[in-house]
C-alpha positions in Angstrom: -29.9 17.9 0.9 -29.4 19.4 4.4 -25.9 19.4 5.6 -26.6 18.3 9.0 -28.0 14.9 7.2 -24.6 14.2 5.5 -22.3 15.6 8.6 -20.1 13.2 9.8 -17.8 12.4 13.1 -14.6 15.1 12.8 -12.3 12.2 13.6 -11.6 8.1 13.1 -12.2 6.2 16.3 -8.7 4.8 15.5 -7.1 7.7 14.5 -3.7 8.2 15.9 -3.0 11.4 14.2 -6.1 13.6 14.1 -4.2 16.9 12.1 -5.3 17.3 8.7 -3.0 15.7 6.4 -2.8 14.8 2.9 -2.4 10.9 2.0 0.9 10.8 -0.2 -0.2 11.3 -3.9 2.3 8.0 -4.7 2.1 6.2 -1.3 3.6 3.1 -2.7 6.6 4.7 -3.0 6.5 4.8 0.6 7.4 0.6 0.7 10.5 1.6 -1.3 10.4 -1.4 -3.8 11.3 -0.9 -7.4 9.3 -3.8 -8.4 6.2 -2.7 -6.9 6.3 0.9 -8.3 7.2 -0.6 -12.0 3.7 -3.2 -11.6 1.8 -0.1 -10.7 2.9 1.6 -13.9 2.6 -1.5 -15.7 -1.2 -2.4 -14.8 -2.2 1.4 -15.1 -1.0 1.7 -18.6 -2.5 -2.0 -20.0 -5.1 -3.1 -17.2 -8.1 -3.8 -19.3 -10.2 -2.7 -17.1 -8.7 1.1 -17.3 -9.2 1.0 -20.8 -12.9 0.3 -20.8 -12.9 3.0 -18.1 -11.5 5.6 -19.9 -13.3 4.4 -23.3 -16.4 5.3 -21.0 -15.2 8.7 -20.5 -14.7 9.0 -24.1 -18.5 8.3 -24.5 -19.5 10.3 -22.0 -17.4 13.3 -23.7 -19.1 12.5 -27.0 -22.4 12.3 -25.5 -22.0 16.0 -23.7 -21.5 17.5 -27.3 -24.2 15.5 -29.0 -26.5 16.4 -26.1 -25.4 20.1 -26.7 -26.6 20.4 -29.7 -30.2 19.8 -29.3 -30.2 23.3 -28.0 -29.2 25.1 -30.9 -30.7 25.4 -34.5 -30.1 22.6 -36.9 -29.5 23.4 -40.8 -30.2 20.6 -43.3 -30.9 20.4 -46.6 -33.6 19.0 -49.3 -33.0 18.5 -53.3 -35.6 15.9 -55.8 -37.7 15.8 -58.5 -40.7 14.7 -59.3 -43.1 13.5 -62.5 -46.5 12.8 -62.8 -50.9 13.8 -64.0 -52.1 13.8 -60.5 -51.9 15.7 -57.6 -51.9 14.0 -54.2 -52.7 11.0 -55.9 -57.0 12.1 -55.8 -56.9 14.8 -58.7 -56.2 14.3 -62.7 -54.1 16.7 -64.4 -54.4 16.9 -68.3 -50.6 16.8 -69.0 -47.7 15.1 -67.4 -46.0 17.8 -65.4 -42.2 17.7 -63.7 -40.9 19.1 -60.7 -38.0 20.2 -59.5 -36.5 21.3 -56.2 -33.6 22.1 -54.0 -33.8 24.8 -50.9 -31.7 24.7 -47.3 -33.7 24.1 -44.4 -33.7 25.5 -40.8 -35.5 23.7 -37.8 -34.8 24.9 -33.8 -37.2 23.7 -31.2 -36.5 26.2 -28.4 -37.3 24.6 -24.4 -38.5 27.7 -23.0 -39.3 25.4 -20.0 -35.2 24.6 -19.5 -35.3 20.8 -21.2 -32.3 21.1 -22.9 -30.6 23.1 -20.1 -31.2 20.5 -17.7 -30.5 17.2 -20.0 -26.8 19.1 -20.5 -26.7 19.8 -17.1 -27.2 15.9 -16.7 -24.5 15.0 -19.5 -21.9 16.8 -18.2 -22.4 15.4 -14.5 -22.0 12.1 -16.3 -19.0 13.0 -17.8 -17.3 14.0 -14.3 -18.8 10.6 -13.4 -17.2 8.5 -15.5 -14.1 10.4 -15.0 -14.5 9.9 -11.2 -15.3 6.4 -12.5 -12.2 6.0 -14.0 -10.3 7.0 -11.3 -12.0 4.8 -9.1 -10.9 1.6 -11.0 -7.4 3.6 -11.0 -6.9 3.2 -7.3 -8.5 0.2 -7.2 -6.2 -1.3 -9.5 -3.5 0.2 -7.6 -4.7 -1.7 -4.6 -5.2 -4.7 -5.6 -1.4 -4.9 -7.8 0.2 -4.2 -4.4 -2.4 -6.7 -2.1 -1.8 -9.5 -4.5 2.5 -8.3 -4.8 2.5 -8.6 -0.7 0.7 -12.2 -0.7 2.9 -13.2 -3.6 6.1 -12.5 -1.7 4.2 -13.9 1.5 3.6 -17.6 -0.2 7.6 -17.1 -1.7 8.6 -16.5 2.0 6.5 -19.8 3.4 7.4 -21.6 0.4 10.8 -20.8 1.2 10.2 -22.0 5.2 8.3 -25.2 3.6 11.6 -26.1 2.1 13.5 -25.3 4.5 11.8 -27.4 7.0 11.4 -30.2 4.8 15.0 -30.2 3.9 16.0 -30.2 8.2 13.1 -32.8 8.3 14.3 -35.7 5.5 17.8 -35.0 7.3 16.0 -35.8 10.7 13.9 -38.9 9.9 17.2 -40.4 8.5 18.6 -40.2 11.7 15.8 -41.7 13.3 15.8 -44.3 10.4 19.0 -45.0 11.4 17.9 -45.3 15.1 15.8 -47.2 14.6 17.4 -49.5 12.6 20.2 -50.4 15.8 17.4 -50.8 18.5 17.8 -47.5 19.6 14.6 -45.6 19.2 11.0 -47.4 19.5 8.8 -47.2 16.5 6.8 -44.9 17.1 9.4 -42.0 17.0 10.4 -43.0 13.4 6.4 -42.6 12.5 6.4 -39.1 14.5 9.5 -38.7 12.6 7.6 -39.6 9.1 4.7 -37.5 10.0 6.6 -34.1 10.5 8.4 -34.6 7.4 5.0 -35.7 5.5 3.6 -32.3 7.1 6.6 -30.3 5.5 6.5 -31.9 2.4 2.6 -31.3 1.7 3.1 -27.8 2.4 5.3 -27.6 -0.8 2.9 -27.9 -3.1 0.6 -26.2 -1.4 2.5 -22.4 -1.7 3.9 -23.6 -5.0 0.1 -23.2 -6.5 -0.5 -20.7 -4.2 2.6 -18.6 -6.1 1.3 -19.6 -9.5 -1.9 -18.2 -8.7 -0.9 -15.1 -7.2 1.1 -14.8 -10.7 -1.6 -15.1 -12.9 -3.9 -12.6 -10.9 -0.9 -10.1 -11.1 -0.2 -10.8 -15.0 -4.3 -10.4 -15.6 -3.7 -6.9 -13.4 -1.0 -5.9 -15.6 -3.2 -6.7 -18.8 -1.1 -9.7 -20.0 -1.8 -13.4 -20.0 -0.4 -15.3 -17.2 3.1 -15.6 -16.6 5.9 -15.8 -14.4 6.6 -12.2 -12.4 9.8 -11.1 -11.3 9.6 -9.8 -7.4 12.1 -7.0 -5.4 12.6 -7.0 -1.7 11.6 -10.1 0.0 8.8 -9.7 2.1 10.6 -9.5 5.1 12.8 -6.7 4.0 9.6 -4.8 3.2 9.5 -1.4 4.8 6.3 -0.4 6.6 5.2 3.1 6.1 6.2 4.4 9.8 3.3 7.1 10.3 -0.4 6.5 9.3 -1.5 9.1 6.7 -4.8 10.1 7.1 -7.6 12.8 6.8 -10.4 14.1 8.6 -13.6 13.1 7.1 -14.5 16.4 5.0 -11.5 15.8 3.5 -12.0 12.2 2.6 -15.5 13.2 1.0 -13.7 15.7 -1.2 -10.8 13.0 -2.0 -12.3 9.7 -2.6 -12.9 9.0 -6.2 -15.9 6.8 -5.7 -17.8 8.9 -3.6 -17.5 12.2 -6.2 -18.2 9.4 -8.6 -21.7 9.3 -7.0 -22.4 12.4 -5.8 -21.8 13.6 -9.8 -24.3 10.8 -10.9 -26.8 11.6 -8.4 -26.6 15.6 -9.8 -26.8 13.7 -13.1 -30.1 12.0 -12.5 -31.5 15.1 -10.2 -31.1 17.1 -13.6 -33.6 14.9 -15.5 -36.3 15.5 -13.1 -36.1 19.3 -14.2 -36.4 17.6 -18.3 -39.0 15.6 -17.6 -41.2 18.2 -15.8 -40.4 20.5 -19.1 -41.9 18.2 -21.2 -45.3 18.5 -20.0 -44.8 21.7 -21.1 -46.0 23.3 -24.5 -42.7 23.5 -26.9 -42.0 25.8 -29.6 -40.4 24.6 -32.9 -39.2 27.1 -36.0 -39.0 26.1 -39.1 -37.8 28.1 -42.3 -37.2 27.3 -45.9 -35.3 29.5 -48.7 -35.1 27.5 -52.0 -36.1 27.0 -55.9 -39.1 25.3 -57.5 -39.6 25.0 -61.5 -41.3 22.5 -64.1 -37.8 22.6 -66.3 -34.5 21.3 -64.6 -32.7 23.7 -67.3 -34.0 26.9 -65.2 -33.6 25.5 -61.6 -30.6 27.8 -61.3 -32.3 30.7 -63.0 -35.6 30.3 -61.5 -36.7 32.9 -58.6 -36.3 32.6 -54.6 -39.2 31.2 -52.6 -39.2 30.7 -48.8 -41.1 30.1 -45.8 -41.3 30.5 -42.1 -43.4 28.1 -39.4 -43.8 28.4 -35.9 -45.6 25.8 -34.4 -46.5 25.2 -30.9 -47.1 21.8 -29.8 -47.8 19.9 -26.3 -49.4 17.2 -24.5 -53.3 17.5 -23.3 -54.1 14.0 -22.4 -51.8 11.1 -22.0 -53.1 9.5 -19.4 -50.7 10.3 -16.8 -47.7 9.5 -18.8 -45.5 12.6 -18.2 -46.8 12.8 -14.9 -45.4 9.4 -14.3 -42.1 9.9 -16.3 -41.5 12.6 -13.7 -42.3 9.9 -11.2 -39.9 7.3 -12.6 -37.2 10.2 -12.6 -37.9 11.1 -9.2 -37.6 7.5 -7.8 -34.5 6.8 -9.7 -33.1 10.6 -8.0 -33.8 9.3 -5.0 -31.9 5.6 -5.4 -28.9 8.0 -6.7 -29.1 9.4 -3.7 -29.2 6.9 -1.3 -26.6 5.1 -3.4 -24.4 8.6 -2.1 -25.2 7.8 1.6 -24.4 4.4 1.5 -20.7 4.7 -0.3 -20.0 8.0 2.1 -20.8 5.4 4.9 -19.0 2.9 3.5 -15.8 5.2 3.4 -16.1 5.9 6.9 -16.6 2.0 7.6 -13.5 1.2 5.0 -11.0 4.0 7.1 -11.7 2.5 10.5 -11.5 -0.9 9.7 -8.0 -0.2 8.1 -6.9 2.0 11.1 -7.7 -0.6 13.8 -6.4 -3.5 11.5 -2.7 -1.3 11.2 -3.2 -0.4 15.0 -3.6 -4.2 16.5 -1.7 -5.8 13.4 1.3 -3.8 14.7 0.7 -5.5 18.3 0.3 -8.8 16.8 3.4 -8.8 14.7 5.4 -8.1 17.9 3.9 -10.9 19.6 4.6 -13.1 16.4 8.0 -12.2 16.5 8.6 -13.2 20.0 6.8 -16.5 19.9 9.0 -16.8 16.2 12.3 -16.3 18.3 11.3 -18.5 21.0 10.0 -21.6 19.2 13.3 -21.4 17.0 15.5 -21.7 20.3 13.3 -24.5 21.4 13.5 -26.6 18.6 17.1 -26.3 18.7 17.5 -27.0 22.7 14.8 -29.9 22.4 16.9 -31.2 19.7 19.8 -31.0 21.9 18.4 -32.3 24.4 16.9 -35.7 22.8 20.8 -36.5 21.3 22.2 -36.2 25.2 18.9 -38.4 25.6 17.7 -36.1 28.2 14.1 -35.9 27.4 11.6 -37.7 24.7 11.0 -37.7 21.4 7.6 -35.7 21.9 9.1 -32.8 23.1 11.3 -32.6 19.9 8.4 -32.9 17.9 6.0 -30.5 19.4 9.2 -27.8 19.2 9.2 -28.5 15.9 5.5 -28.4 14.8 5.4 -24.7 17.2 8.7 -23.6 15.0 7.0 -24.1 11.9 3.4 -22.7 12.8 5.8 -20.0 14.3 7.2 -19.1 11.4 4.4 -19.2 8.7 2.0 -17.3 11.4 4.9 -14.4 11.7 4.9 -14.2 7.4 1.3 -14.2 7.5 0.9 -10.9 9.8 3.8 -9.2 8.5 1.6 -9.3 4.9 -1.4 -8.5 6.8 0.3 -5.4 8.2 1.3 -4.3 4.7 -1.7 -5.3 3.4 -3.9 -3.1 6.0 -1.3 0.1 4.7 -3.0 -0.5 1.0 -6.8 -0.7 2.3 -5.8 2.4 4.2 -4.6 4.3 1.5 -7.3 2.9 -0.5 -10.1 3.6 1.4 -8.5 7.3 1.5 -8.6 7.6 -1.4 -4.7 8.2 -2.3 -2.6 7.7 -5.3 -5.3 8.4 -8.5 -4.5 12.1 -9.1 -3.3 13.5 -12.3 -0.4 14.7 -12.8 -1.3 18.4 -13.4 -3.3 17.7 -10.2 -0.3 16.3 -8.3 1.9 18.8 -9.3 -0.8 21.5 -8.3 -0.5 20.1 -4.4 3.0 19.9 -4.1 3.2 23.7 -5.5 0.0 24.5 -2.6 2.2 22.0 -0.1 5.5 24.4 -0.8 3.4 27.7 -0.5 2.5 26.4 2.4 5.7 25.2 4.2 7.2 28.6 2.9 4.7 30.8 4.7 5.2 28.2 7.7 9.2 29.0 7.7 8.3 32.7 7.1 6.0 33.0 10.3 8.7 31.1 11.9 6.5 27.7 13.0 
């Protein structure tokens, strides 16, 4: 692989901060909720899904040794007896004879050509694989537990507007009820009236299953069956993380789980090209026996030593084109492993700018929510004021009100966009899945650092 082929632009397109920094190892913490963090432990701990990962690593572990092995001699042993006239079955002895036998047994095939080398080479790049993979469903986990927290606490907050509104609404079509009742109002504002409160009262139910179903995903996350989940800060008390963390794109190759995930499985499979060409080559296998052999069972353990030693030398001449094609297969499925590579270190790339430009514009948008928020509140109120003084129609009082409720659900629905766009950002660098001995190992490189900063007096 040439470098130049994998070298990639030295900063986001979006980047405000192009300095290389470090994504915070436990960036949740940056949201300051105690609920959140406690989920995240949670769902790390039980999440199903971990536990296949890490029963994977497990394999891959075992797998390592048992392929280690190979390479070494391997001691057995063989014990029987035997009665019979014939030998072989073909000859006729004149008397029954017995047989007795017990000896250890030695057998090494040594890969002169690198076999086993290379298939333990491959082993234990698919044990850092699977670790990698582990990791990978670690952050991802992580991610989706705070994604599906935000738009919990976002269908809670338009819930909460839903009954709000519906509650002002019911009070409001009374009035016009009454109205209408006296001659005062036509008809057609108590309908208007009836609408706007039907239009509240569908939205209930609508973030009422919306809740229960952001419930059950988070209990499934958490490795439980579904059930009710206690939140923290409301979503509009949610702090958002005031600088963007981020890292130049050498550094996210190095960090992101999923790409060292398949750069280790593409060593992996590049290593069993190297086995399969060694088996078209001759191999060399040892074989040695020490042991007893006697007619009476009474003088096995007095009978005398024997033993014996093989080499033998065996190899393919003419498959046709069988190893030669195994080699092939291996080589084709080296060369998916490495495309596979290119295309998740592209998709990194593609994940970090989308998340930067969402953060970037979302933060524009939510100031533009907020003033249209503030505005259409102050108009419902003056348009409401203005219809008792019966200084203007009935329209006007409902098309404040139908802009203060879009208003409202539109400004809760960017504000969890915002937050949301945080967690694919610290996803897609890959933050937050580091051991601790690894965690602990930056901060002590982060202090080293600072300290010789101080000392040089930056």
């Amino acid at each position: 692989m040439s470098n130049s082929e994998y070298d990639g632009p030295t900063s986001f397109r979006f980047d405000s901060i192009t300095t290389d920094t470090i994504v915070n190892l436990r960036w949740w913490d940056l949201f300051n909720d105690d609920v959140l963090d406690t989920l995240i432990a949670r769902a790390l701990e039980n999440n199903k899904d971990v536990m296949v990962a890490a029963a994977r690593v497990d394999a891959a572990a075992a797998n390592l040794g048992y392929t280690k092995a190979d390479q070494w001699p391997s001691f057995g042993y063989n014990a029987g007896a035997g009665s019979g006239n014939s030998v072989n079955g073909v000859t006729t002895l004149p008397d029954v004879t017995n047989n007795f036998f017990a000896f250890p047994q030695m057998e090494w095939e040594i890969g002169f050509w690198g076999k086993y080398r290379r298939l333990n080479e491959s082993a234990r790049a698919g044990l850092l694989a699977s670790e990698y993979g582990l990791r990978t469903v670690q952050i991802s986990l992580i991610s989706a537990v705070a994604s599906t927290y935000f738009s919990l606490l976002d269908n809670m907050a338009k819930l909460e507007i839903s009954q709000r509104t519906l509650e002002a609404r019911d009070s409001s079509t009374q009035i016009i009820q009454a109205r209408f009742d006296y001659g005062i109002v036509p008809e057609i504002d108590l309908n208007q009236a009836q609408i706007q409160q039907a239009i509240s009262a569908v939205s209930v139910p609508i973030y009422t299953r919306a809740i229960a179903f952001n419930e059950s995903t988070l209990s499934i996350l958490l490795g439980g069956y579904p059930d009710e989940v206690i939140t923290g800060l409301q979503l509009i008390d949610q702090i958002e993380p005031p600088d963007i963390p981020n890292g130049l794109p050498s550094q996210l190759l190095t960090r992101r789980p999923d790409v060292m995930q398949a750069e280790a499985e593409f060593a992996s499979q590049n290593a069993l090209i190297g086995a399969a060409q060694a088996m078209r080559w001759p191999s060399l296998s040892l074989t040695g026996l020490l042991g007893v052999a006697t007619s009476d069972l009474s003088a096995l353990s007095s009978a005398g030593l024997g033993w014996s030693a093989t080499g033998v030398i065996f190899g393919p001449i003419f498959h046709f084109g069988k190893n030669k094609r195994r080699v092939e297969i291996e080589k084709a499925n080296t060369e998916a492993a490495l495309r596979t590579y290119e295309n998740v270190t592209l998709q990194a790339f593609a994940e970090v700018e989308a998340a930067l430009i969402s953060i970037s514009t979302l933060r524009e948008e939510l100031l533009a929510q907020e003033r249209r928020y503030e505005a259409a509140m102050n108009a419902e109120y003056l348009s409401a004021q203005r219809y008792d003084k019966g200084q203007t129609s009935y329209l006007e009082v409902l098309e404040s009100q139908r802009q203060s409720f879009d208003a409202q659900l539109s400004y809760s629905q960017t504000r969890r966009d915002l937050l949301g766009a945080h967690v694919g950002l610290y996803k897609a660098l890959g933050g937050g899945w580091l051991s601790p001995e690894e965690e602990q190992a930056f901060i002590e490189a982060q202090q080293a650092v600072d300290s010789t900063n101080q000392a040089q007096g930056r």
